[in-house]
Z-matrix of the N, CA and C atoms (Angstrom, degrees):
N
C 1 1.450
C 2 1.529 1 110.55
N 3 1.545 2 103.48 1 -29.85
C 4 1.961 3 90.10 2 -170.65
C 5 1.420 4 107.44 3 -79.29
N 6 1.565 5 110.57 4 -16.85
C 7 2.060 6 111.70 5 -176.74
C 8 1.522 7 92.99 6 -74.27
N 9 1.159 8 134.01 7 -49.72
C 10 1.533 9 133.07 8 165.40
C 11 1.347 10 118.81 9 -20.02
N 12 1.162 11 109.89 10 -70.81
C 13 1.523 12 124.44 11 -165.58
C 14 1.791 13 108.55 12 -57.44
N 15 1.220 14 129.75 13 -45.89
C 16 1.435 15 127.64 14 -177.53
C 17 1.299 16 115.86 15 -67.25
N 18 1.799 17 109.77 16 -14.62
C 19 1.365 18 106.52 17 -172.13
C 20 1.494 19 105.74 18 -84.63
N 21 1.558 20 97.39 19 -50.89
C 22 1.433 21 112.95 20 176.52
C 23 1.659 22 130.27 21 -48.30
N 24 1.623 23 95.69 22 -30.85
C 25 1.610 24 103.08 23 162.54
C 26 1.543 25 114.30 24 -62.25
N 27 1.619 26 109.81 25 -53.65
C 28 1.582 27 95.07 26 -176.90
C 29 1.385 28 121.43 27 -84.45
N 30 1.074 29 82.06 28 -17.53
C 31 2.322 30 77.29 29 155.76
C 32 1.181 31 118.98 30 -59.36
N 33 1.394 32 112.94 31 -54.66
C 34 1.934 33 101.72 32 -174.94
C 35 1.710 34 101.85 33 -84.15
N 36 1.728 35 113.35 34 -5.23
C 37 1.462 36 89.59 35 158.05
C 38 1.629 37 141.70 36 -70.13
N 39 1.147 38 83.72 37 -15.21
C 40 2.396 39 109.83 38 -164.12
C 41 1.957 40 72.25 39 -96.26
N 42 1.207 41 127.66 40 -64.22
C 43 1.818 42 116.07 41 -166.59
C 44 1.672 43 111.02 42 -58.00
N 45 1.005 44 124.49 43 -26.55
C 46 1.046 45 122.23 44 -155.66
C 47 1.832 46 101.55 45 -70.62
N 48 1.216 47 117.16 46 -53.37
C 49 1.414 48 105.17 47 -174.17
C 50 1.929 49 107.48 48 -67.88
N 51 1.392 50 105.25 49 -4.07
C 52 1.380 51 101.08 50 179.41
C 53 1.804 52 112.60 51 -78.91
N 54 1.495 53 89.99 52 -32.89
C 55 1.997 54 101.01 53 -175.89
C 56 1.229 55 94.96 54 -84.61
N 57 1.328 56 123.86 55 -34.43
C 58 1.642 57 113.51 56 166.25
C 59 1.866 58 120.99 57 -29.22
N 60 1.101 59 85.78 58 -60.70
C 61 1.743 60 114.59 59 -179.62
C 62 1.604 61 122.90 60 -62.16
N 63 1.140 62 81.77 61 -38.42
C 64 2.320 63 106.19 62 171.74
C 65 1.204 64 90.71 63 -45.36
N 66 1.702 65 99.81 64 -76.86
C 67 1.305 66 111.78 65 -135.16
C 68 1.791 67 106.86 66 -103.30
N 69 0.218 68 118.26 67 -18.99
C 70 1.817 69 137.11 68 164.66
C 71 1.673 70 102.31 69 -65.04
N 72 1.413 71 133.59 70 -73.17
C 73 1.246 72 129.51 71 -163.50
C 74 1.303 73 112.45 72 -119.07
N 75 1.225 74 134.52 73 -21.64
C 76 1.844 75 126.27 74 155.52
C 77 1.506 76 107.80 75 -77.41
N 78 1.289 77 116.45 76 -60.90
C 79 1.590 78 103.22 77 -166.32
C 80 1.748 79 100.30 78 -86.16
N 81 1.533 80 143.28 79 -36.05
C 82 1.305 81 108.92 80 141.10
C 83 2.125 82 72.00 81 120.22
N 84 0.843 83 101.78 82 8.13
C 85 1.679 84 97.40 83 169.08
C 86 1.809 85 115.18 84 -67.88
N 87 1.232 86 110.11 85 130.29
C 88 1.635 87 141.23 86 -160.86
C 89 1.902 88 79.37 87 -60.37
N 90 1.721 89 103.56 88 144.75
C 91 1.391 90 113.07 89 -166.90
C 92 1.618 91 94.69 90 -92.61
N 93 0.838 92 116.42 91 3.75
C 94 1.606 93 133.08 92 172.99
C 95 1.336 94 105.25 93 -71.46
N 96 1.245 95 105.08 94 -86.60
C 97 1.803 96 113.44 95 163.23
C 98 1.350 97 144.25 96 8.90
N 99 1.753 98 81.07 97 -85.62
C 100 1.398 99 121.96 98 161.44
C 101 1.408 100 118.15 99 -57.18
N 102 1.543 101 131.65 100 -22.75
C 103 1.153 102 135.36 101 154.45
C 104 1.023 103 152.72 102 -56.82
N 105 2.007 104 92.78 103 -43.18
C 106 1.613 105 123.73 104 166.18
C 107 1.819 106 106.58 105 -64.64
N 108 1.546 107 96.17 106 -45.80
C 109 1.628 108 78.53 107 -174.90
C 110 1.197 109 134.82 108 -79.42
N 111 1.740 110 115.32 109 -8.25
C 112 1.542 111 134.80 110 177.35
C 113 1.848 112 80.72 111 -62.74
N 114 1.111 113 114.89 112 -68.68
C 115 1.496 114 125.56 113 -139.45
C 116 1.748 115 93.85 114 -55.56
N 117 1.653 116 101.54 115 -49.65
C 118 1.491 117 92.47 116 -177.71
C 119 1.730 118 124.44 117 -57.82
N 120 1.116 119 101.33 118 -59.25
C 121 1.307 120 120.58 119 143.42
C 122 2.020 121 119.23 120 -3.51
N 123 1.107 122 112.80 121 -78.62
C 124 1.188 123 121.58 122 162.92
C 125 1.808 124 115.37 123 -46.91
N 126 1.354 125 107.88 124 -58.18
C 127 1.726 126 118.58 125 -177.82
C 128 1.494 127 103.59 126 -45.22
N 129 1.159 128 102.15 127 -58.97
C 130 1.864 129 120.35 128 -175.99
C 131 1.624 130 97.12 129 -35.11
N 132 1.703 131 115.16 130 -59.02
C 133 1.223 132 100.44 131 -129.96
C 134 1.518 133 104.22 132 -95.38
N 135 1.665 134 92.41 133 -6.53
C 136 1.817 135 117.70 134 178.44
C 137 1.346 136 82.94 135 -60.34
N 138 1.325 137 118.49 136 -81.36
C 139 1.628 138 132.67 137 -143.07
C 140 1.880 139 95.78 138 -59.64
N 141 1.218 140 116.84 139 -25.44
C 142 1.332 141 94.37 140 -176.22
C 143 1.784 142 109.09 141 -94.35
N 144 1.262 143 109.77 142 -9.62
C 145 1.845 144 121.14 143 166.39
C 146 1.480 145 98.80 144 -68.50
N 147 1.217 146 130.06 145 -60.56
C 148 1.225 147 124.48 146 -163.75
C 149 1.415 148 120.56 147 -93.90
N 150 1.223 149 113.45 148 29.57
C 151 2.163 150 117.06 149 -160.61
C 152 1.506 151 78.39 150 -106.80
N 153 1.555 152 115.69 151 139.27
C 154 1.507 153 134.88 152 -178.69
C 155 1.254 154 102.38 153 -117.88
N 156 1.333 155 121.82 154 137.59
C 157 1.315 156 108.00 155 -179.14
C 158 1.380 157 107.90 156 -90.90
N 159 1.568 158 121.09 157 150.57
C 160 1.195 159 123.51 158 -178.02
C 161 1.010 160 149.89 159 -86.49
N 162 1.275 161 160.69 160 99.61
C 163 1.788 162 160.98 161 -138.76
C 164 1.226 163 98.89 162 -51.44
N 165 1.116 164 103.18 163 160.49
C 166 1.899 165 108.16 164 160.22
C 167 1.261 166 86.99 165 -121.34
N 168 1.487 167 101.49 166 170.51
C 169 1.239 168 125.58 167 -144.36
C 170 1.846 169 100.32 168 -89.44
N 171 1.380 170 117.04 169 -28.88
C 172 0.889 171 136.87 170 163.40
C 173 1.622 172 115.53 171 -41.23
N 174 1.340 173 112.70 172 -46.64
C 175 1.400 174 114.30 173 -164.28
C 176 1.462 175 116.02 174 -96.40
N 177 1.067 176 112.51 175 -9.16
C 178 1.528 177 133.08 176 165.99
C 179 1.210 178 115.37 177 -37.26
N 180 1.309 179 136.97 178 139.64
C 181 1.775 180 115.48 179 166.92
C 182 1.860 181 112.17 180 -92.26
N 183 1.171 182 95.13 181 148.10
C 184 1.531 183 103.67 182 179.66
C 185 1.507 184 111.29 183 -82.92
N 186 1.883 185 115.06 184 128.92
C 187 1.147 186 99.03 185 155.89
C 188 1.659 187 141.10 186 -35.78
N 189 1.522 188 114.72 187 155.63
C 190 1.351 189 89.96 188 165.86
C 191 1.591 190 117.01 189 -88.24
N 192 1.328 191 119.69 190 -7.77
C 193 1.553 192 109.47 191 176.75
C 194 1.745 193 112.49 192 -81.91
N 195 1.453 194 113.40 193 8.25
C 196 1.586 195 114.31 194 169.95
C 197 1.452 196 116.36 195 -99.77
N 198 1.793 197 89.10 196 -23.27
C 199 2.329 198 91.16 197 174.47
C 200 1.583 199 103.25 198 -49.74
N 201 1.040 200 99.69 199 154.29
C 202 1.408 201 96.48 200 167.44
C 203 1.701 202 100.11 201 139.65
């Protein structure tokens, strides 16, 4: 997955001014729009780069002044 990811960034970097152009001046979609969904778009892909998965509580180590 991580050799994936660098390619896939500069792919939709070189596409991006092309879907710019699609969708913006042939199909005629509001620059508003087209903004919300870059932006969401972006949030998504942050939050799923940076989401950690989380411990359970179980797996944690216990102090030693709580053994007991």
């Amino acid at each position: 997955m991580r050799r994936i990811l660098p390619g896939l960034f500069y792919t939709t970097a070189v596409l991006y001014p092309v879907l710019m152009f699609y969708f913006l001046v042939i199909r005629k979609i509001p620059v508003r729009l087209f903004s919300l969904i870059v932006i969401a778009i972006a949030a998504v892909w942050f939050i799923s780069l940076t989401a950690k998965k989380k411990r359970s509580v179980s797996s944690l180590p216990v102090p030693c002044c709580w053994a007991g």
